[in-house]
C-alpha positions as CSV (number, residue, x, y, z in Angstrom):
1,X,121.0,-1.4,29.2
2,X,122.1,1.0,26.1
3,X,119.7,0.4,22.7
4,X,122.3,0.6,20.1
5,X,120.2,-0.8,17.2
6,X,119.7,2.4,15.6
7,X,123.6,3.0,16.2
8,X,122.8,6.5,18.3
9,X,122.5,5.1,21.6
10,X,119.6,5.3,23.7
11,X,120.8,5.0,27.6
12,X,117.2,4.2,29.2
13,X,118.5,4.4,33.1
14,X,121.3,6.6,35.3
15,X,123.1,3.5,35.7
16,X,123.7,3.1,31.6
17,X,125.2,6.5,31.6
18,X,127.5,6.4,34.1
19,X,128.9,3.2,32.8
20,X,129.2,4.9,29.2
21,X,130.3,8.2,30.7
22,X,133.4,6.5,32.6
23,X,131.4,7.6,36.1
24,X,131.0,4.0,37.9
25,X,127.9,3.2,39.6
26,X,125.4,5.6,40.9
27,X,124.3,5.6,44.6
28,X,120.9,5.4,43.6
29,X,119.8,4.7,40.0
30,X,116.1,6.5,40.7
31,X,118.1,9.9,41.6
32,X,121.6,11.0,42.1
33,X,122.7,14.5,42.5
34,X,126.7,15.1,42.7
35,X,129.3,17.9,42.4
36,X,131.3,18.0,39.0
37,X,134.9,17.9,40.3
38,X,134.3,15.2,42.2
39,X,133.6,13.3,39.1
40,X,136.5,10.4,38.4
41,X,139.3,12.1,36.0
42,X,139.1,9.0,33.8
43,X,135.5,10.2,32.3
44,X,135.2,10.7,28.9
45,X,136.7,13.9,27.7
46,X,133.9,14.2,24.3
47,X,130.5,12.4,25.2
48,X,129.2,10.6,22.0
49,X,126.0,11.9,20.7
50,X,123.3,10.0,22.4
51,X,119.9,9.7,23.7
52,X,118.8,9.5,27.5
53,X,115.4,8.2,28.3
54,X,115.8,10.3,32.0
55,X,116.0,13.8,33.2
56,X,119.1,16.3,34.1
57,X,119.9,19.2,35.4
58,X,123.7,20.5,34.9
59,X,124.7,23.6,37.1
60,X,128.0,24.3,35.5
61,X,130.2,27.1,37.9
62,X,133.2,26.2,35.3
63,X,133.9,27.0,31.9
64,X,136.1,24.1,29.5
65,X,132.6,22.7,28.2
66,X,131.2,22.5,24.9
67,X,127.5,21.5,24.3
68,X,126.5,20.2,20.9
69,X,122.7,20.4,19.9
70,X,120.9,20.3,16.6
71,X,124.1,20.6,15.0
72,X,124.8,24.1,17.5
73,X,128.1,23.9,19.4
74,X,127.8,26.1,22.3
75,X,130.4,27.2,24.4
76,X,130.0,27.1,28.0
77,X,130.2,30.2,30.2
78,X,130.2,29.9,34.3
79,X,127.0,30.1,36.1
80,X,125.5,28.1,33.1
81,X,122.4,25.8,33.3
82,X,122.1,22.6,30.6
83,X,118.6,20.4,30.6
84,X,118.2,17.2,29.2
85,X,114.9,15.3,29.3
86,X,113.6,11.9,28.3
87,X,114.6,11.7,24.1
88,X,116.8,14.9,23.8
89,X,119.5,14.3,21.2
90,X,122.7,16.0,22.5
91,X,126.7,15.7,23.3
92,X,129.7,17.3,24.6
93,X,133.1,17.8,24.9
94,X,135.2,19.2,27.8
95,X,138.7,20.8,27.7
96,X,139.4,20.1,31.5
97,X,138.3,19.5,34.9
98,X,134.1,20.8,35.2
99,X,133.0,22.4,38.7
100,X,129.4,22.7,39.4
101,X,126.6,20.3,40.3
102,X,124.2,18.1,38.4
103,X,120.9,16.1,39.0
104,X,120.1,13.5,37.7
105,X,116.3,11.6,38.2
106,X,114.3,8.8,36.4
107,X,110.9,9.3,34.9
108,X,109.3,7.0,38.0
109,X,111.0,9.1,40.7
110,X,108.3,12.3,40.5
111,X,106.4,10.2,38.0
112,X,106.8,13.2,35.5
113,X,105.4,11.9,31.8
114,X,106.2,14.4,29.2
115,X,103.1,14.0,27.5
116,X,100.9,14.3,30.6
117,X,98.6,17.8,30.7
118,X,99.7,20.4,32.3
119,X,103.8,19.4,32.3
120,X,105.2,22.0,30.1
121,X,103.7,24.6,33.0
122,X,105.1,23.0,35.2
123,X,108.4,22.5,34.3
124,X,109.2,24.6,31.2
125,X,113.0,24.1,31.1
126,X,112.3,20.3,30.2
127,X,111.0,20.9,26.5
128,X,112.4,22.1,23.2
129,X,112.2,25.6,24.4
130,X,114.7,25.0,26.9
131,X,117.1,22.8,24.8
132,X,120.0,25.3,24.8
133,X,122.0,26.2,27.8
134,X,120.9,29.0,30.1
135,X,123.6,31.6,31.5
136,X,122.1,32.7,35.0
137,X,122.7,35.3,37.2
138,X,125.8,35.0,40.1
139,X,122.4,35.6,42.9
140,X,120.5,32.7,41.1
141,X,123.1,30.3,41.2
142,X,124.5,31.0,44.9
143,X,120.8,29.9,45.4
144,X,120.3,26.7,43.3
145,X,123.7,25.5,45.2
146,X,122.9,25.4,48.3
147,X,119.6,23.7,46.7
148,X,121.3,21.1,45.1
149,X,124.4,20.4,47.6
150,X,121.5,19.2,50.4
151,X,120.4,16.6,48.1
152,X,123.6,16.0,47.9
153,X,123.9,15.3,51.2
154,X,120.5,13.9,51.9
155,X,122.1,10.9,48.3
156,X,125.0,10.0,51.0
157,X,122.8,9.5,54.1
158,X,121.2,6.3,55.5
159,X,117.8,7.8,57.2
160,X,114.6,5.5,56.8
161,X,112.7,8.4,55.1
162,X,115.3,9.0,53.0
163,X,113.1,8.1,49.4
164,X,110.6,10.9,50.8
165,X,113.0,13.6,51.9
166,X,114.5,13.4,48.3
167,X,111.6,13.5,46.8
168,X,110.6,16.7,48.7
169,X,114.2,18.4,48.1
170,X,114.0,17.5,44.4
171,X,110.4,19.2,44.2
172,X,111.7,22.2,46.0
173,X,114.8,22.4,43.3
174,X,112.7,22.0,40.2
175,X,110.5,24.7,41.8
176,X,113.6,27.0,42.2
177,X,114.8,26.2,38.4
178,X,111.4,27.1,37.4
179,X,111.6,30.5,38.9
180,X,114.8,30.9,37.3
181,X,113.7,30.0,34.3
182,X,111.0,32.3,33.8
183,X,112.9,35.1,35.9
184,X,115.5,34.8,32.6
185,X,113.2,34.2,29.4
186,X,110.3,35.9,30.4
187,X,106.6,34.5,31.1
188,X,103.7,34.0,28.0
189,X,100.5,35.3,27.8
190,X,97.6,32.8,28.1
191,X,97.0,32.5,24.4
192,X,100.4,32.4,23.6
193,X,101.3,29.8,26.6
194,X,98.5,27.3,25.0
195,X,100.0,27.8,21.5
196,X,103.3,27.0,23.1
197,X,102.2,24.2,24.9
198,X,100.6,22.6,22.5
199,X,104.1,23.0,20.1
200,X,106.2,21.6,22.7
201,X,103.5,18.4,22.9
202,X,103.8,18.1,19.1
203,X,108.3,18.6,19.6
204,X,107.8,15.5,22.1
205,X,105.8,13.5,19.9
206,X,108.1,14.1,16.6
207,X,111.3,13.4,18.9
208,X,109.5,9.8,20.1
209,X,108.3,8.8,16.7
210,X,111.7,9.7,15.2
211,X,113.3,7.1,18.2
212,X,110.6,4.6,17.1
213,X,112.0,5.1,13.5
214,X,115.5,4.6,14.4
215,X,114.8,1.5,16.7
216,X,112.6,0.4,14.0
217,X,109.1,0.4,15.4
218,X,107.8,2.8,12.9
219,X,109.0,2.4,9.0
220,X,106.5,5.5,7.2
221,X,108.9,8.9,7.8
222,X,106.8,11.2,10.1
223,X,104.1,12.9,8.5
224,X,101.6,16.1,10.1
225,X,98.5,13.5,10.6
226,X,100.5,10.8,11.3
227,X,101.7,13.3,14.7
228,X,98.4,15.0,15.0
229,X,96.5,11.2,14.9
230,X,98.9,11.0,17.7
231,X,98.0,13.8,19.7
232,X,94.1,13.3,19.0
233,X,94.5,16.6,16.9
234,X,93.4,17.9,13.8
235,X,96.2,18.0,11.3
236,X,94.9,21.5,10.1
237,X,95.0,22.8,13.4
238,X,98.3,21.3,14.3
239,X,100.2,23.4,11.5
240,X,98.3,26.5,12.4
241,X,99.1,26.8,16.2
242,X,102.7,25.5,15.7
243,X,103.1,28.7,12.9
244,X,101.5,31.0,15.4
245,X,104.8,29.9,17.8
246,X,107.2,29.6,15.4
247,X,106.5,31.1,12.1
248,X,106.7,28.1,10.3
249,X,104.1,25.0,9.6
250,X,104.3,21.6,11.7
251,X,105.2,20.3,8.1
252,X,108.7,22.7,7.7
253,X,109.0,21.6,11.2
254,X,109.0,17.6,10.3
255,X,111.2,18.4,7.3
256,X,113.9,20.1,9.5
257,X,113.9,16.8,12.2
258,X,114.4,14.9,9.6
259,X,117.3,16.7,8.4
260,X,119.2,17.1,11.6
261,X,118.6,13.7,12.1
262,X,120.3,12.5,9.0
263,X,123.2,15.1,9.5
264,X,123.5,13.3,13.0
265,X,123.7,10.0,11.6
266,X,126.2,10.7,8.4
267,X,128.1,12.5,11.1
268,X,128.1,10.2,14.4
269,X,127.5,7.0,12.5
270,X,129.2,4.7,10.2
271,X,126.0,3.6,8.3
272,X,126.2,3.4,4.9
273,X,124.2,6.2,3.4
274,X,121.4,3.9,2.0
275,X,120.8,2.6,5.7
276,X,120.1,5.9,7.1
277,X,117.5,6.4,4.3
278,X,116.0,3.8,5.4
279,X,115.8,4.2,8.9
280,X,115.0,7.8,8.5
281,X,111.7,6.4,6.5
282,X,112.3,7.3,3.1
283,X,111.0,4.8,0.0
284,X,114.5,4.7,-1.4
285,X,117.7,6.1,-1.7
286,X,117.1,8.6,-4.5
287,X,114.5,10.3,-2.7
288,X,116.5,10.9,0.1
289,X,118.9,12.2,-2.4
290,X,116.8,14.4,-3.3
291,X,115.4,15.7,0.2
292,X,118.9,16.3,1.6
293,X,120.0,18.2,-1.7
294,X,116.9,20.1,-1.7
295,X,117.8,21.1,1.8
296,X,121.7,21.7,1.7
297,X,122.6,22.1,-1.9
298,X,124.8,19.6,-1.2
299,X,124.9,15.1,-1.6
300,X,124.9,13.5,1.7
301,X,127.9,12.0,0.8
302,X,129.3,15.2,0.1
303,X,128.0,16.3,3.1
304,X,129.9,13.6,5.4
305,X,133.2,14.0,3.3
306,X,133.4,17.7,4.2
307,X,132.8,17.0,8.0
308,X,136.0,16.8,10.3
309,X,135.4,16.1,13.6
């Protein structure tokens, strides 16, 4: 079931989405691959912002989609890939009917853990590097159709070895998206593919310990060695190899989480001000005052005044 204690829900299975999302039941709640417009016209028309604790692929050959991330509203172009994976904070509104396909798959179905070695090389599109949508090429996508409309198929028929031959199709896909992927952003060189990695470890760590924080299973805000204990790291050379990637210390990088989180909240949420604070791990209200101000030049509450959804 949905986790709505932190009052940004977390939906943990396939079967929680579709349920919230207005699409029924899945076939299969372990993997379900289906094309857009034949989605129920009573979905929602604007998904709230939300959690998922699975992964997805959305192959959108439509436009009438927006995609909201970090606070970024993108507008949705045909032949247009969205990823979502395990944590990702993210919604979206549509202006009409969608066409294209999407997969969806649990954790336990390839038995893909986020924090396992060796998983941003093998699937680079489900990390923070990937978070934004992905226009693709009219070739590319005639491709990852005819991928994606045999599972498809394979979701609606009754064979014994059906588990297996998904499994087998799904591999082939993420394979496929992988090529893609790196066909349209470009490979790294060694160095800078470790330096990489090891960024897109410390993104997955933040993004848990900040769902810990707003489920309340950590109450200290996130701190450099309180991710680099968590990573088995040395906080030192944490903040160097995430500035190599991205300019900026692991430290900047913590301070601007916590700020999208609490824009999230003061916009999604009706929490009183004070309760984010706390959730977000701050002592007290005036410091987080303070921190927002320091960030915006502006109050939180003026901040959630000025927004108009």
């Amino acid at each position: 079931m949905p986790e709505t204690a932190e009052h940004i829900p977390v939906l943990n299975s396939i079967s929680d989405f579709f349920r919230v999302y207005g699409l029924g039941e899945p076939v299969n709640n372990e993997i379900m691959c289906m094309r857009l417009q034949d989605q129920p016209d009573k979905r929602l028309m604007n998904m709230p912002l939300c959690r998922t604790n699975f992964y997805r692929i959305i192959h959108l050959t439509s436009e009438n989609l927006f995609h909201l991330y970090e606070n970024k509203r993108t507008e949705i172009v045909a032949n247009t890939l969205i990823f979502s994976y395990p944590g990702k904070l993210e919604s979206w509104s549509r202006s009409g009917r969608l066409y294209g396909n999407v997969v969806y798959f649990s954790k336990d179905f390839l038995q893909l853990d986020p924090v396992r070695p060796g998983y941003e090389s093998l699937y680079p599109y489900f990390t923070a590097d990937a978070a934004f949508p992905l226009a693709i090429s009219d070739q590319q996508a005639s491709n990852l159709k005819l991928l994606s409309d045999e599972l498809i198929e394979e979701i609606g028929s009754h064979y014994a070895d059906k588990t297996e031959m998904l499994k087998n199709l799904l591999h082939v896909y993420l394979q496929k998206v992988k090529r893609i992927y790196e066909a349209n952003t470009g490979k790294l060189t060694i160095k800078t593919k470790e330096n990489r990695l090891l960024y897109n470890l410390f993104r997955k760590h933040l993004e848990s310990y900040i769902v810990q924080l707003g489920a309340g299973k950590q109450t200290n805000m996130p701190s450099v060695s309180a991710i680099a204990e968590m990573m088995n790291m040395n906080p030192n050379y944490l903040n160097s190899s995430v500035k190599k990637v991205t300019g900026q210390t692991a430290s900047v990088m913590i301070q601007e989480k916590l700020l999208l989180e609490a824009k999230a909240y003061l916009i999604h949420t009706p929490l009183q001000i004070a309760e984010i604070a706390y959730r977000l791990g701050f002592d007290n209200l005036s410091y987080f005052n303070r921190f927002f101000k320091k960030h915006t030049q502006t109050t939180p509450s003026e901040f959630r005044k000025s927004i108009v959804l």
